[in-house]
Structure formats: structure tokens, C-alpha cells
C-alpha positions in Angstrom: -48.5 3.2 112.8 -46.7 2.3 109.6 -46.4 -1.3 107.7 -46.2 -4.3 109.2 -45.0 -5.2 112.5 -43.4 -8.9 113.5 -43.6 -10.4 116.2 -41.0 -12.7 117.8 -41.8 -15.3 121.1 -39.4 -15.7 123.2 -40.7 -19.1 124.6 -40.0 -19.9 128.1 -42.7 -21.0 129.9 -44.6 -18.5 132.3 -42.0 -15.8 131.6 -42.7 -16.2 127.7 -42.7 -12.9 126.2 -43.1 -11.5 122.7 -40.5 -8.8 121.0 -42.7 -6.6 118.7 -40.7 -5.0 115.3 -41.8 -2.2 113.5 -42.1 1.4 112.3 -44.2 3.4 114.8 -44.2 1.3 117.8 -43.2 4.2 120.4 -46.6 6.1 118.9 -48.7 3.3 120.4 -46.5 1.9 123.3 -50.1 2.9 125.8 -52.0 0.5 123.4 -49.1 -2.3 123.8 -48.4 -1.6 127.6 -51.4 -1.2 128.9 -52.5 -4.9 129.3 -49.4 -5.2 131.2 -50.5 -2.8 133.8 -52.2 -3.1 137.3 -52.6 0.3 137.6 -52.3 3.3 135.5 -48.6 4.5 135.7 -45.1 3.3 134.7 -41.4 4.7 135.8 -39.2 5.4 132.9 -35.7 4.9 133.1 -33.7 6.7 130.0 -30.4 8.8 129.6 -30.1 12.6 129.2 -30.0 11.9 125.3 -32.9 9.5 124.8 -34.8 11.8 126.8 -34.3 14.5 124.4 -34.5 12.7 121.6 -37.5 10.1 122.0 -39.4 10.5 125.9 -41.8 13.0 125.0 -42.6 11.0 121.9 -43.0 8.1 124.4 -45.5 10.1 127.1 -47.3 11.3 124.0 -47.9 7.0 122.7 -48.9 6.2 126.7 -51.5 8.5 126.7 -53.7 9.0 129.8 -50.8 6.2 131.4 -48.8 8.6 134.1 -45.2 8.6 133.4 -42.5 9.4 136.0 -39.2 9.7 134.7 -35.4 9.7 135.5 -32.4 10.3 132.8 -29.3 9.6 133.8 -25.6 10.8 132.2 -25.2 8.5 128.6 -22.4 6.4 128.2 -20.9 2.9 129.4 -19.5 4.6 132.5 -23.6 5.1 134.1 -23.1 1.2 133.8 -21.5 1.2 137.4 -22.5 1.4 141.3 -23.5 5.1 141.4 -25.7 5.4 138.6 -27.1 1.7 139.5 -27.9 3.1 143.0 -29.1 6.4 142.1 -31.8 4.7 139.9 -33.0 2.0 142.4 -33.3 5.0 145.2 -35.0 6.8 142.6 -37.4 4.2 141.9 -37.8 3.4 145.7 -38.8 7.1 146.4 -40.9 7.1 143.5 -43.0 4.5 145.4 -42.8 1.5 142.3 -44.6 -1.8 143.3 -43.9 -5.2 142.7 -47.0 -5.2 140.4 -45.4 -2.0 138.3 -44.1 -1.6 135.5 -40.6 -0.1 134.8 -39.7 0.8 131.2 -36.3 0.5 129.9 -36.0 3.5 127.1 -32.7 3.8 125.8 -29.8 1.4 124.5 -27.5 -1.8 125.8 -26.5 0.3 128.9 -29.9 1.6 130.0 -31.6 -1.9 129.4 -28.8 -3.4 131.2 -29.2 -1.3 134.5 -32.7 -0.4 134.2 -33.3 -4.5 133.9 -30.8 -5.4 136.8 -33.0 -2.4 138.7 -36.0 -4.3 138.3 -34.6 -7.4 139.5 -33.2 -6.4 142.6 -36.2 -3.7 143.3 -38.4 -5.2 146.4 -37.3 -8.7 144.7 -38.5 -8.3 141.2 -40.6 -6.5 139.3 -41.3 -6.5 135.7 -39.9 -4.4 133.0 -40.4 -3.8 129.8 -37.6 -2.3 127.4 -37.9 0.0 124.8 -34.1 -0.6 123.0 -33.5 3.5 121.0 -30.2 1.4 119.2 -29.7 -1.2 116.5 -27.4 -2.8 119.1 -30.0 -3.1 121.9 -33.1 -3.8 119.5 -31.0 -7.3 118.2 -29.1 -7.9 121.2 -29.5 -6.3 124.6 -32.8 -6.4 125.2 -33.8 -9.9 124.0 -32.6 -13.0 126.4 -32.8 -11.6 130.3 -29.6 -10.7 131.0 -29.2 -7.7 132.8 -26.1 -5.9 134.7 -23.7 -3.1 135.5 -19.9 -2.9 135.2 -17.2 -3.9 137.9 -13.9 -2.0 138.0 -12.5 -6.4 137.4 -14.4 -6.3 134.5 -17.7 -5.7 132.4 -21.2 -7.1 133.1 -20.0 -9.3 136.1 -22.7 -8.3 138.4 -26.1 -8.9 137.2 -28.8 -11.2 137.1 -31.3 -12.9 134.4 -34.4 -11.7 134.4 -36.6 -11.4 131.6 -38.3 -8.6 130.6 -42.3 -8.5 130.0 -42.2 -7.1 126.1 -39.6 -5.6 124.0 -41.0 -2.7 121.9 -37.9 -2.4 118.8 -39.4 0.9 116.6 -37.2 0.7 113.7 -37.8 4.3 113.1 -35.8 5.7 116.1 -33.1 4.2 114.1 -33.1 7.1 112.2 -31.3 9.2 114.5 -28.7 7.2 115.8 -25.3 9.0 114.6 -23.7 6.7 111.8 -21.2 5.7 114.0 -23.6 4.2 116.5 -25.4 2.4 113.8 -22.5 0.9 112.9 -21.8 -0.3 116.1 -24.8 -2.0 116.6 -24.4 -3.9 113.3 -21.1 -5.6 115.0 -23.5 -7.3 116.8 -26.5 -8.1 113.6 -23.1 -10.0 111.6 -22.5 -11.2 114.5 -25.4 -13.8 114.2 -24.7 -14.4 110.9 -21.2 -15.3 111.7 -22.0 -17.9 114.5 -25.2 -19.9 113.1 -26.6 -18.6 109.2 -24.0 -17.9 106.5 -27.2 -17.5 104.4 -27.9 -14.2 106.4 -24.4 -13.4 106.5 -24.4 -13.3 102.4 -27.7 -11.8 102.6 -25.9 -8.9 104.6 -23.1 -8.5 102.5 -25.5 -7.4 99.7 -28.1 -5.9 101.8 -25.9 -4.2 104.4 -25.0 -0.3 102.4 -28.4 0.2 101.9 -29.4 -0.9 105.5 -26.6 1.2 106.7 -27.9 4.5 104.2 -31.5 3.6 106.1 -33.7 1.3 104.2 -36.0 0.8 106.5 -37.5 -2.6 105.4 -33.7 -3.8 105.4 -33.1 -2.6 108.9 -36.4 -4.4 110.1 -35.4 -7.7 108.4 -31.9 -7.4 109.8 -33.5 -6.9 113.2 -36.2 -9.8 113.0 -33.8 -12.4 111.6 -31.2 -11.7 114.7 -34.1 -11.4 117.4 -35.5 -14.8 116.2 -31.8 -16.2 116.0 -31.5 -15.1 119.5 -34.5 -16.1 121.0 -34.6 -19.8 119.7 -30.9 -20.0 121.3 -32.5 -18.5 124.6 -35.3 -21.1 124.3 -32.9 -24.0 124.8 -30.8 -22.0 127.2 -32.0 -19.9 129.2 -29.1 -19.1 131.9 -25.7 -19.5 129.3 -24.8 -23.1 130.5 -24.5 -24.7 126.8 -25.7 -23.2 123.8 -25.9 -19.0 124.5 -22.6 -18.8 125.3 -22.3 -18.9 121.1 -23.7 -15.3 121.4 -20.4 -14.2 122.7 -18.7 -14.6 119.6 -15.9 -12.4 119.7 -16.8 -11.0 123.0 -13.9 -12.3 124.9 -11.5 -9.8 122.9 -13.9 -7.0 122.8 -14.6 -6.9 126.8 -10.6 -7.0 127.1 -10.0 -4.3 124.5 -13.1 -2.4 125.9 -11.3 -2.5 129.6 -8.0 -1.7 128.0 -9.8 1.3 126.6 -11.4 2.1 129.9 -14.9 1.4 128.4 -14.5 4.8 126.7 -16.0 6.5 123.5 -12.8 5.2 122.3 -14.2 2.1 121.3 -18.0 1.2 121.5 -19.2 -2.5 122.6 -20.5 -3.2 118.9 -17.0 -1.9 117.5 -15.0 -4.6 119.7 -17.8 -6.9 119.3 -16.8 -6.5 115.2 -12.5 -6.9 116.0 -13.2 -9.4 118.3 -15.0 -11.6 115.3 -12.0 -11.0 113.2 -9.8 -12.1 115.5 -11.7 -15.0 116.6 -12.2 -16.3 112.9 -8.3 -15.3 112.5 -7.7 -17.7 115.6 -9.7 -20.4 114.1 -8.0 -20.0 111.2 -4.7 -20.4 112.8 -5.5 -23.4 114.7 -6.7 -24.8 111.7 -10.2 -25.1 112.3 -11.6 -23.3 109.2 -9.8 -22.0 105.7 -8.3 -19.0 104.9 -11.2 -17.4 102.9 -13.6 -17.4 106.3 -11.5 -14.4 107.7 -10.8 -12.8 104.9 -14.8 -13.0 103.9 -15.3 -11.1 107.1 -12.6 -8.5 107.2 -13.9 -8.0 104.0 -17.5 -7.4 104.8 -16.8 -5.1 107.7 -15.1 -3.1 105.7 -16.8 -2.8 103.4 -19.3 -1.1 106.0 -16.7 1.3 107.2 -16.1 -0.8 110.3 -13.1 -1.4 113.0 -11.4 -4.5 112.2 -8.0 -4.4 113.7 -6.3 -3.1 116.9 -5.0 -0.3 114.6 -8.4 1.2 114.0 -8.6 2.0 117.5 -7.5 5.5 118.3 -4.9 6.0 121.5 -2.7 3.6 123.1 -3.4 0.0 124.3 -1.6 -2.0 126.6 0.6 -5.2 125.1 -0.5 -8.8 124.8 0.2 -9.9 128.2 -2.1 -7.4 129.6 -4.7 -8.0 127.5 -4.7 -11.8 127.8 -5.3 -11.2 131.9 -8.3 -9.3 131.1 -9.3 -12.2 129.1 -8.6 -14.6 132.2 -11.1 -11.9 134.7 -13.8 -12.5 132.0 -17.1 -14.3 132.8 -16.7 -17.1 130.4 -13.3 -18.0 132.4 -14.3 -21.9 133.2 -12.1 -23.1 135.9 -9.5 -21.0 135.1 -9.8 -21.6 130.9 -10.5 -19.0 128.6 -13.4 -20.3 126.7 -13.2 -19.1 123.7 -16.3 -19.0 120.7 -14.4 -20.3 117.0 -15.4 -21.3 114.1 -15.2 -24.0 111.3 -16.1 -21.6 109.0 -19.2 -18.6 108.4 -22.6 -19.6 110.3 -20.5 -22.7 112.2 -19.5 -21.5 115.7 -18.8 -23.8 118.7 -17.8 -23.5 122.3 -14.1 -23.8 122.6 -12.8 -24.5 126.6 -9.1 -26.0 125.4 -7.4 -23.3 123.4 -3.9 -23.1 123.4 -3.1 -20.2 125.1 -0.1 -19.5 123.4 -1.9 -19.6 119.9 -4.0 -16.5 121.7 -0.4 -15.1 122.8 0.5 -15.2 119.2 -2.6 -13.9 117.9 -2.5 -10.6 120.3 1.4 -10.3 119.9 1.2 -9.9 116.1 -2.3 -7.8 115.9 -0.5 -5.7 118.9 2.7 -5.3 116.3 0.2 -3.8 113.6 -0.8 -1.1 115.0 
């Protein structure tokens, strides 16, 4: 184990749970399990590239813990039916009990299915995830919510349950291609965006070196946005107020992410980073907040190398009309409105149900006629 390792509660009650932050964490995940465990054994659920990369690492920290593991294919499209029921029937076979443990190792889309696994499995049984991406360690696998794919839409069957720990080793950071790094950090400027300019401008000058793998960076940027997340998940739990601000720019990334058939074309933290633009543009436009809030963060993201326009996204997309019905299939449609997250300017986000549809219209049309 190396330096210091935070620890952020998620506080809710008898499903409380603590997200531990740190170099060196997968070394000693039998030390941090264990106390967890009824019996001796856990069922890992992982993709064929985690596994390489990080599961005998993992069996190697568990130690005299028995380990039965399934990888299944990387990539958003495991986030469906087949893979959802090959993993369940897997864990069924592999006898798991409602007093197990199953462990999450992998990003957003393995914490996603391997959570919504334990939910459903012989009613619930707890999980613990082990998040291999910076998008997963500040995001996905803090807050409960769990799910697969739907060929209407993304994430719209699922449940919240929470898991038991989050284990976030900074160090498997390290071998995330740049790309995917990047990705992830769509989400970390996300929370700067919707509730702390000071660790927005803390990010604009901290956020090459982060990028070029500083670690104590990377492990500020991900304790700042789990504790941002979990005080938001504290007051609400289930997304009826408050956490839907965490879906800043989310409306336009799940549309562009279906328009791109939730493809390597563009990954979840890449929309998550053009749907920010656009929704500060939008704010902007309805005159919510000035003109130097969305040029402040088209600025910063590219400054990182990041997608910030419909342009950047390689291939063809469908026009405005059709991306403004995948908007209306989304989750955070409220009696038929688009909600929408804005913004009176950097760290000031609010929950938007009355937006002019034809503002968003305007908004597609011309980012549409830029590419």
C-alpha cells in the first residue's frame, strides 16, 4: 500500500457505506472485503479486458478468499439483455447466496450490470464494486444506481441499490488508454460545472498534469467528485429533487450516444463533456447565464484535448428532429417535458422542467449545421 487513502461515507441509514481512495487498494481488497463476508468466497464479475489487465492482481489482494469469476465482451453493447442474462445464470449456477458477496471489477458498464445483477439475484444481494476507470471511480459506482440498456433508450431498466464498499485504486488509472481517461474526466468537470466553480478553476490549472498522471491530482480530482456526489445522494437517494443535477448534460449525451448506436464512436464521458457545452450554450441563449460561462468551458475541455461539438464526432448523425425524439424517450422526460439541467453560470446548476422546446430546436439545428 502506498500514501494515504480517503475515505468518503455515503450516509444513508442502514445501507451507509464508505468509498475508500487510494494507491494500492486492489493489493489489499481480502483485508477490506473480508469483514463483509459470511463465508470465504466472492463471484467476480469483470470484462475480457479488466480481466487481463487487473483480475489476477485482484485474486492475488483476496488471498486465501475463493474467487469465481466470469468476463464478459467489453463495451456499452454487454450493457443489454444477453449479457445481463448470461451473468445472472452464471451467478445462479455458480450457487451465490443472498448472504454473498458479488464484486463489480471493471468500469460504468460492468458496475452497472454487475449491480442491477445483484439486485435482481434471489432478491438482493450485496455487491461491492471495484470501478478500473476514472469515469466509474467518480461517477458510476457511487449513488446505487444500477442498469442495462433498452433498444428505446440507455439505462431505462434498472434499479437503485447500493453497493456495500467502493474500492477506487487510483493506480489502475495508469493503464487506461488516454482516450478513456479523458472520457472519464467529462464526468470529474462535470461536478465542477453543476455545484463548485472553485474546483472547476482548480481543474483548469490542475487538469494537464492530472491528465499526464499525477497521481496525487488524480486522487484529489476523484475525492472531491465522490464527496460532491455522495452529499447530493444523502439528500436524495432515488433522483426525485436534487440528483437529478448529476445529469448535467446527460440529456444530449444519451441522445447523441443512441444516434451513434452506443458505439466506440463516442464514449458516455465524451457526450457527457458536448452535452455540458451545449447545455451552458442553451443557458446562455435563454439568457440564464453570460457569454463567458460557455466559452470558460469550451475553453477548458479543449484545452484537455476533449470533444466539444457535434463536429468532433466522427461518422454521420441524424438531424435535429431526430435527436430531439431521443431526448423525449429519455428518463428525465416529466410528463412528457424534457427536463433539462442549466445553469446561471460555473458551479450554479438547477433543474429545468419548462424549456422552450424550440430554443433546444435552435440549439441542435445550428450545432447540427457545424459539422
Amino acid at each position: 500500500m502506498t500514501g494515504r487513502v480517503d475515505c468518503v461515507r455515503v450516509d444513508l441509514g442502514p445501507r451507509s457505506y464508505e468509498v475508500r481512495i487510494g494507491e494500492g487498494l486492489l493489493a489489499r481488497a481480502g483485508e477490506e472485503i473480508a469483514p463483509l463476508l459470511a463465508r470465504p468466497r466472492v463471484a467476480v464479475l469483470t470484462d475480457e479486458t479488466v480481466a487481463a489487465l487487473h483480475l489476477p492482481a485482484l485474486r492475488a489482494g483476496l488471498g486465501g478468499i475463493e474467487v469465481t469469476a466470469l468476463a464478459l465482451p467489453p463495451g456499452e453493447a454487454t450493457k443489454g439483455w444477453a449479457e445481463f442474462s448470461r451473468a445472472v445464470d452464471w451467478l445462479l449456477a455458480a450457487k451465490v447466496e443472498r448472504r454473498d458477496i458479488i464484486v463489480a471489477l471493471g468500469g460504468g458498464v460492468i458496475g452497472d450490470l454487475a449491480g442491477f445483477a445483484a439486485a435482481v439475484l434471489r432478491r438482493g444481494v450485496r455487491f461491492v464494486q471495484i470501478p478500473t476507470t476514472l469515469l466509474a471511480q467518480v461517477d458510476s459506482s457511487v449513488g446505487g444506481k444500477t442498469g442495462i440498456n433498452s433498444v428505446h433508450g440507455k439505462n431505462l431498466i434498472g434499479a437503485f441499490h447500493q453497493p456495500a464498499l467502493v474500492l477506487a485504486d487510483i493506480a489502475v488509472l495508469a493503464t487506461l488508454p488516454a482516450r478513456d481517461f479523458l472520457s472519464g474526466y467529462g464526468e470529474v468537470v462535470k461536478y465542477g460545472l453543476l455545484g463548485d466553480e472553485a474546483f472547476f478553476a482548480w481543474l483548469e490549472a490542475a487538469g494537464p498534469a492530472l491528465a499526464a498522471g499525477d497521481v496525487a491530482a488524480r486522487q484529489e480530482a476523484v475525492r472531491r467528485s465522490v464527496a460532491m456526489k455522495a452529499r447530493i445522494v444523502e439528500r436524495d437517494e432515488t433522483e426525485a429533487g436534487d440528483r437529478a443535477l448529476l445529469n448535467l448534460g446527460h440529456t444530449f449525451c444519451h441522445a447523441l450516444e443512441k444516434a451513434t448506436g452506443y458505439s466506440a464512436r463516442l464514449l458516455h464521458g465524451e457526450g457527457v463533456a458536448i452535452g455540458c457545452a451545449l447545455a451552458f450554450e442553451l443557458s446562455q441563449r435563454l439568457g440564464l447565464c453570460s457569454q463567458e460561462a460557455p466559452s470558460r468551458v469550451r475553453a477548458h475541455l479543449r484545452a484537455m484535448g476533449m470533444k466539444v461539438d457535434l463536429a468532433d464526432i466522427p461518422g454521420d448523425l441524424p438531424g435535429p428532429e431526430a435527436l430531439l425524439s431521443f431526448m423525449a424517450q429519455d428518463k428525465k422526460v416529466v410528463d412528457g417535458r424534457l427536463r433539462f439541467i442549466l445553469a446561471r453560470g460555473i458551479g450554479e446548476a438547477f433543474v429545468a422542467d419548462d424549456v422552450p422546446g424550440d430554443a433546444v430546436m435552435r440549439l441542435l439545428a445550428d450545432a447540427c449545421a457545424e459539422r
